[in-house]
N, C-alpha and C positions, 0 to 999 in steps of 0.2 A: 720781580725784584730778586737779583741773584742775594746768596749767604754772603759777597763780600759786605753789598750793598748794607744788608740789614742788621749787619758788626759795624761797620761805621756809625750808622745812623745809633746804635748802642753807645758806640764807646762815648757820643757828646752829646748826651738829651739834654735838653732844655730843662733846668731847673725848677723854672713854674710847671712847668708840664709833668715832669716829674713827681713835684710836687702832689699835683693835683691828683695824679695817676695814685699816689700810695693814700692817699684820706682818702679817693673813693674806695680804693680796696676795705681799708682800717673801716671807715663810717660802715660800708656796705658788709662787715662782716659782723658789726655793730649790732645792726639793722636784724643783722638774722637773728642774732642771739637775742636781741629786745624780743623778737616775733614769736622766737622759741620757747621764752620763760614766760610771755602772755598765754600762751596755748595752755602750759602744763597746771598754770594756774587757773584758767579756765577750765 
């Protein structure tokens, strides 16, 4: 996939997908922190 290719495919993502894309970030950075503050309390 050339750089123009994968600017295009940028400038118009799919909004669900999108979506989905930033909560698993957000959940998944969640996830760490939950894991992190179990440990120190353990």
């Amino acid at each position: 996939m050339t750089d123009k290719q994968s600017q295009d495919k940028q400038d118009t993502p799919s909004p669900a997908t999108e979506l989905a894309h930033l909560r698993q970030i957000v959940f998944g950075d969640a996830q760490k922190g939950l894991e992190q503050k179990i440990e120190q309390l353990g």
